[in-house]
One Martini backbone bead per residue (centre of mass of N, CA, C, O) as a GRO file, in nm:
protein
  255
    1UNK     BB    1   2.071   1.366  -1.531
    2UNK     BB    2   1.971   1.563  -1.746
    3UNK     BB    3   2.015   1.402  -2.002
    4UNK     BB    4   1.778   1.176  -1.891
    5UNK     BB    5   1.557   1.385  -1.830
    6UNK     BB    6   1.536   1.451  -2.134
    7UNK     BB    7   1.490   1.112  -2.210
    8UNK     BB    8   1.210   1.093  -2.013
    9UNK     BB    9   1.000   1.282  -2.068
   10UNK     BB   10   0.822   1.138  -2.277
   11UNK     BB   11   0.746   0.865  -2.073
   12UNK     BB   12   0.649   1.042  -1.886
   13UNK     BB   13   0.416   1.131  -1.948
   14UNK     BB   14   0.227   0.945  -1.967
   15UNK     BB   15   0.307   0.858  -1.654
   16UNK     BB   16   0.151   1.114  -1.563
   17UNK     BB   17   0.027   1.217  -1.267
   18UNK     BB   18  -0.307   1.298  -1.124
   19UNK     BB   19  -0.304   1.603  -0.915
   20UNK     BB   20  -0.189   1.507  -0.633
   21UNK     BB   21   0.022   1.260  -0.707
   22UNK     BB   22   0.264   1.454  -0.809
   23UNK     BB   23   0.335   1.536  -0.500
   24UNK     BB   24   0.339   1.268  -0.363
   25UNK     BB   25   0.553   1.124  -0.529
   26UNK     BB   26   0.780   1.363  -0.463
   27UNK     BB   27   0.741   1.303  -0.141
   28UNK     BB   28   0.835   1.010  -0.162
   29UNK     BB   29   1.113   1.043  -0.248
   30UNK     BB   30   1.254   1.234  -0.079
   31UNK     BB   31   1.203   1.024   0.164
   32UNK     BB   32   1.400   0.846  -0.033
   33UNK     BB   33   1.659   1.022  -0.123
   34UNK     BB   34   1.555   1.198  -0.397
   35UNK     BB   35   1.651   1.472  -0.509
   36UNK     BB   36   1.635   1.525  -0.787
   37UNK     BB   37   1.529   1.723  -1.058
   38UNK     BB   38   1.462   1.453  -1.274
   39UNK     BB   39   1.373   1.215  -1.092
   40UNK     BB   40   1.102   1.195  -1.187
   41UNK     BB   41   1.121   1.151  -1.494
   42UNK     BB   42   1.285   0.899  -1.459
   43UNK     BB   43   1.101   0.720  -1.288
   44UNK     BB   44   0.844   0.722  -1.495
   45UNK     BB   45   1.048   0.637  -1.762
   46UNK     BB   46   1.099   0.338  -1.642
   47UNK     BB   47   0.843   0.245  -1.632
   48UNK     BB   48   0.764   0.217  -1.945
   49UNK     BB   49   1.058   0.083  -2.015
   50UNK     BB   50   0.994  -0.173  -1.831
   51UNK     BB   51   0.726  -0.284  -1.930
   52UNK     BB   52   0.797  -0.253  -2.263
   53UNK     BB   53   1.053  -0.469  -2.282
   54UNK     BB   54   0.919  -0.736  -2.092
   55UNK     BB   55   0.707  -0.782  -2.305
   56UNK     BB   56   0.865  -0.792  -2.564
   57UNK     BB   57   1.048  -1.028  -2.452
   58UNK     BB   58   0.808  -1.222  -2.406
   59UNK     BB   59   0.743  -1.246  -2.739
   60UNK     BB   60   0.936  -1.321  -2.866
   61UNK     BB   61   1.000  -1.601  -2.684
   62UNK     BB   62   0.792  -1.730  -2.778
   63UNK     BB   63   0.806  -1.686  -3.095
   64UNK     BB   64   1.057  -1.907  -3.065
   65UNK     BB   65   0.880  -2.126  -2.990
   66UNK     BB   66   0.792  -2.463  -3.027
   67UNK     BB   67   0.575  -2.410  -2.797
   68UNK     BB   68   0.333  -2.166  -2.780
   69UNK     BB   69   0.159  -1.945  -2.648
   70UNK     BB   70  -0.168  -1.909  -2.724
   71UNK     BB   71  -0.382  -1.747  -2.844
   72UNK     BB   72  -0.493  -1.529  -2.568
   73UNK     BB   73  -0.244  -1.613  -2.320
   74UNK     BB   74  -0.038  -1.430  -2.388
   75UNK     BB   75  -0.175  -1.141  -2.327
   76UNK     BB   76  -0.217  -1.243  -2.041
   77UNK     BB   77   0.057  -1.227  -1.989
   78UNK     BB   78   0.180  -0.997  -2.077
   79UNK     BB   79  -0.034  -0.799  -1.911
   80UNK     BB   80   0.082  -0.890  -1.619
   81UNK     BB   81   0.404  -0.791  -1.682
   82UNK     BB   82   0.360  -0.514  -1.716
   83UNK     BB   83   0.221  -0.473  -1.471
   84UNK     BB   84   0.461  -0.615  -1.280
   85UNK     BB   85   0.673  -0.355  -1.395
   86UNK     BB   86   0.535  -0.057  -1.368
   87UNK     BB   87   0.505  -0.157  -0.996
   88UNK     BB   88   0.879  -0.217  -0.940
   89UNK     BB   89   0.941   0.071  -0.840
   90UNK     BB   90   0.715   0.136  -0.634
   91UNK     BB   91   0.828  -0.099  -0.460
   92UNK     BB   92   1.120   0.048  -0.440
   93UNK     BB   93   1.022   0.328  -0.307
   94UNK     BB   94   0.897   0.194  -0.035
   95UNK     BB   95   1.121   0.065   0.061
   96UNK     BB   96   1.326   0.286   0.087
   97UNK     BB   97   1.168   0.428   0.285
   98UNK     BB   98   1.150   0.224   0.532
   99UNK     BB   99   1.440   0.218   0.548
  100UNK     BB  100   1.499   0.508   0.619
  101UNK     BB  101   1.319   0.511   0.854
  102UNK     BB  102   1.467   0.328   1.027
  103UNK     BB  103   1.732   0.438   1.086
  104UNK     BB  104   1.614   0.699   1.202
  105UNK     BB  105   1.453   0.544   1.435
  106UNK     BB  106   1.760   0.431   1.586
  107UNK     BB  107   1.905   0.729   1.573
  108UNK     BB  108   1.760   0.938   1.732
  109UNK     BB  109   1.801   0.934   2.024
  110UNK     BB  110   2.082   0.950   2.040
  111UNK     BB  111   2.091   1.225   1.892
  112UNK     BB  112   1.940   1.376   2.147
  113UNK     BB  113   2.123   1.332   2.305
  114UNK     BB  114   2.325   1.516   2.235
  115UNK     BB  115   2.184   1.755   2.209
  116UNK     BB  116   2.159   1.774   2.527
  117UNK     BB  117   2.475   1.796   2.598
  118UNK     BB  118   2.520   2.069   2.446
  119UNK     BB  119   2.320   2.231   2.534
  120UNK     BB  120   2.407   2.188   2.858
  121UNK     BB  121   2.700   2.348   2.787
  122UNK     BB  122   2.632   2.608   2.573
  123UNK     BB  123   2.472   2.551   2.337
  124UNK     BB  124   2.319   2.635   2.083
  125UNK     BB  125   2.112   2.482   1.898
  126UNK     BB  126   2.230   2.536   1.594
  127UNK     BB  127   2.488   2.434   1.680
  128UNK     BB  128   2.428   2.161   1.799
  129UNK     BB  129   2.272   2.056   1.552
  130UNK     BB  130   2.578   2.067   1.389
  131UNK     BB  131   2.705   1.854   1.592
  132UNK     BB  132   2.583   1.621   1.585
  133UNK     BB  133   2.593   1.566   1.274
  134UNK     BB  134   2.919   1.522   1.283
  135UNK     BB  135   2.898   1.281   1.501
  136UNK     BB  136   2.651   1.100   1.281
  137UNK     BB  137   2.797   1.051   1.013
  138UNK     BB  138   2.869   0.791   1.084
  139UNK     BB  139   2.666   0.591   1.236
  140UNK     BB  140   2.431   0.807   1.079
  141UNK     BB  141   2.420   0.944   0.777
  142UNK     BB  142   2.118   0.988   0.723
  143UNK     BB  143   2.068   1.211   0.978
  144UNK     BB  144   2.340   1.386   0.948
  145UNK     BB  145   2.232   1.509   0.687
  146UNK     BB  146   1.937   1.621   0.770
  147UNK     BB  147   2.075   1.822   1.001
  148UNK     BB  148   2.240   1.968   0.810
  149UNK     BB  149   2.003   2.103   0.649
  150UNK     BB  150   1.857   2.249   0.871
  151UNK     BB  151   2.109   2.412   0.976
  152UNK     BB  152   2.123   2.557   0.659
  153UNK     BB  153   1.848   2.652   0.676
  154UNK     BB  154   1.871   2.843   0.932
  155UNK     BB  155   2.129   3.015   0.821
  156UNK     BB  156   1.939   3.081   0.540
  157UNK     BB  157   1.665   3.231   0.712
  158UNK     BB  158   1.503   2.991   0.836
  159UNK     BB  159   1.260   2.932   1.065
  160UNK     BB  160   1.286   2.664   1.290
  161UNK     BB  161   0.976   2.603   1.257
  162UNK     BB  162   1.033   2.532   1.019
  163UNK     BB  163   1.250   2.345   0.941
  164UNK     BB  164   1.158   2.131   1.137
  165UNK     BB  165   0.900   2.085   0.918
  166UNK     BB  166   1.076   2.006   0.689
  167UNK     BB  167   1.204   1.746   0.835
  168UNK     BB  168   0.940   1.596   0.872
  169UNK     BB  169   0.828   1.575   0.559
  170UNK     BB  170   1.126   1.474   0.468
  171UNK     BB  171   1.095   1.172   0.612
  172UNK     BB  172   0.816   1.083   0.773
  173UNK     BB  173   0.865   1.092   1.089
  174UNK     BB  174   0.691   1.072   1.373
  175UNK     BB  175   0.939   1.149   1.578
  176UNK     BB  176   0.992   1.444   1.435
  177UNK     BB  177   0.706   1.553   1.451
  178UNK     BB  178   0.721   1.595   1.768
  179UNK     BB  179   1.011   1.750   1.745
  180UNK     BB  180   0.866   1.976   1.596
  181UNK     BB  181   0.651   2.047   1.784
  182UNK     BB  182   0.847   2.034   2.090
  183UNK     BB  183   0.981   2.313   1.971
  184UNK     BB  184   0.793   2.518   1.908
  185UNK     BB  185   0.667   2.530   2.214
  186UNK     BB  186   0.936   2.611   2.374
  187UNK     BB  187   0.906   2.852   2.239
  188UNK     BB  188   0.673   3.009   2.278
  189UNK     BB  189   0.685   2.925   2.644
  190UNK     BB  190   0.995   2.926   2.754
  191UNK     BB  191   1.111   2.665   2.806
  192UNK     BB  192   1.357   2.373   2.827
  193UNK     BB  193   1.513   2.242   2.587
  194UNK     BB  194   1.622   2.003   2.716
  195UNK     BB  195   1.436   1.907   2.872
  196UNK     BB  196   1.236   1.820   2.597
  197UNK     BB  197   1.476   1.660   2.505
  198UNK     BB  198   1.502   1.442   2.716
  199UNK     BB  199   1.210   1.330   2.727
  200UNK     BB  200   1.206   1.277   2.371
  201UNK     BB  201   1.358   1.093   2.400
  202UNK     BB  202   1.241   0.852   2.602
  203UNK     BB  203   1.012   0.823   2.411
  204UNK     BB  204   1.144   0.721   2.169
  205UNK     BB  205   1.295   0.442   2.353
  206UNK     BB  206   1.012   0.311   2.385
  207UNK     BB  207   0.884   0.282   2.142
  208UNK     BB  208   1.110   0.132   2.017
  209UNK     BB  209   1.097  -0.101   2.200
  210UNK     BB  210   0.777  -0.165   2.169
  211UNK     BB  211   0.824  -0.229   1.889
  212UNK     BB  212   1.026  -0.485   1.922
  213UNK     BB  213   0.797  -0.637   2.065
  214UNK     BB  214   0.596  -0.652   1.819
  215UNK     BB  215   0.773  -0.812   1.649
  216UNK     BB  216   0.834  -1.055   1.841
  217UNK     BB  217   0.559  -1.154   1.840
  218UNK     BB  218   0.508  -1.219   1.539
  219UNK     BB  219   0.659  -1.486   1.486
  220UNK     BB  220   0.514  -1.720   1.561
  221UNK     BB  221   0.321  -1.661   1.334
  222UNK     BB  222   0.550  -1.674   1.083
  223UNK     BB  223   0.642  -1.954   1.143
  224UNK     BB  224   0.376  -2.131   1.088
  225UNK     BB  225   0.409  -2.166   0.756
  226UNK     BB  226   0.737  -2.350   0.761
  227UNK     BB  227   0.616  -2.560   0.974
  228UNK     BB  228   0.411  -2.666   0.794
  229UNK     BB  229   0.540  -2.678   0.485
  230UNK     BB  230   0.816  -2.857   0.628
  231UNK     BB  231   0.842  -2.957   0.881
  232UNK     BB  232   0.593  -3.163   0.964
  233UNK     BB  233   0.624  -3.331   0.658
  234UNK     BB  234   0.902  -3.448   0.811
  235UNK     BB  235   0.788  -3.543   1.103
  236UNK     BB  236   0.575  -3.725   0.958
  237UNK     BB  237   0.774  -3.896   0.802
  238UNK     BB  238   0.977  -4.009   1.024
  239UNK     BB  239   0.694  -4.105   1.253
  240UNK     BB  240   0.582  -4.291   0.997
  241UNK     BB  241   0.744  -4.465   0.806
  242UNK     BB  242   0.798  -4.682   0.931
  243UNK     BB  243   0.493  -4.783   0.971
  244UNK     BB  244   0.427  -4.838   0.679
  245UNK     BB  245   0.627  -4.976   0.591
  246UNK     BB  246   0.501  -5.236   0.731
  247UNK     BB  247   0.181  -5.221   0.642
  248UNK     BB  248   0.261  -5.291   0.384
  249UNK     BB  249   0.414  -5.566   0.417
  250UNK     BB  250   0.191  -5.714   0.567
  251UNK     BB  251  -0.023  -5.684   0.295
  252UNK     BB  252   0.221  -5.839   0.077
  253UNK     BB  253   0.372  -6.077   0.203
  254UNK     BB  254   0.675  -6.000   0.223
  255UNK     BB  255   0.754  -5.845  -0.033
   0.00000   0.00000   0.00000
């Protein structure tokens, strides 16, 4: 990765973004759980490498047609191909946060019981959460990973509510962010951690249900567009076909 990224810096600088972008960038990648070295200038020098390519590549075969397509509408296509070979990163960088963020709110309240039956047997907090992690490994490896980087962040002696709100924005998942909210608050006015975090899984489970329905609501509405454009015409071709031909047959005459 290392010699990757140093060959690809110089493609990276080209498409380095300005100002605030580039570390919104690397913010982005971290949540889908990109975390190299190198890793921006990889991503970055794929765009441009990716662009110029396929653009390269559409000129060649266009210049060997029999009949190409001619200026200026080629240029027009090269640039269209450019610009979305450019985007075709970063629409996979979008993708693998919400795939990465899915997984996480699927498998959160689950490991939240979990964190309360530790807590509630007599072990600290962070024992409970080195605990879950390891029971989480195989269900969802990628939960399992997170709480083990924040577990070993607080054992290197980041404050617990440091590191906890470092796995919010490490992951970007609002119900992560509210139980690093609801972490805070309990040490601060020395309520009962296990009790805050019964409560903040139950609510997380609603959501999710929440969510669920949400999705599910809008199924009817999915539906209606291969609806209209495949069953419809199949089914008005069926209800119909018998009768037009008879009436072609009975104005040609019975021919």
């Amino acid at each position: 990765s290392t010699v990757m990224g140093r060959l690809m810096r110089p493609f990276a600088w080209i498409a380095r973004p300005a100002g605030d972008q580039g570390s919104q960038l690397r913010r982005t990648m971290i949540q889908a759980g990109i975390r190299g070295e190198n890793a921006v200038e990889i991503f970055l020098g794929t765009k441009i490498l990716l662009a110029a390519g396929l653009t390269f590549g559409f000129l060649q075969i266009n210049g060997r047609l029999r009949e190409p397509i001619p200026f200026p509408m080629d240029m027009v296509f090269a640039i269209w191909i450019a610009g979305f070979a450019y985007l075709t990163p970063v629409l996979w960088l979008r993708s693998r946060v919400r795939e990465r963020q899915r997984l996480l709110e699927r498998s959160l309240p689950d490991a939240l019981d979990l964190l309360v039956t530790c807590v509630e047997a007599g072990l600290g907090l962070d024992s409970a959460l080195n605990r879950v992690a390891e029971e989480m490994s195989i269900a969802s490896p990628v939960l399992a990973d997170e709480l083990d980087n924040t577990f070993l962040e607080i054992q290197a002696g980041v404050v617990r509510a440091d590191a906890f709100r470092r796995l919010a924005e490490r992951t970007g998942v609002e119900d992560l962010k509210s139980l690093s909210a609801m972490l805070i608050q309990s040490e601060m006015f020395g309520s009962s951690i296990a009790r805050a975090l019964r409560i903040q899984a139950d609510g997380m489970r609603v959501r999710r249900m929440q969510r669920a329905e949400e999705r599910a609501a809008t199924v009817a509405v999915k539906l209606t567009v291969p609806l209209v454009l495949f069953i419809l015409p199949s089914l008005v071709a069926v209800v119909m076909g018998p009768a037009i031909v008879s009436i072609v047959t009975a104005f040609s005459g019975g021919r």
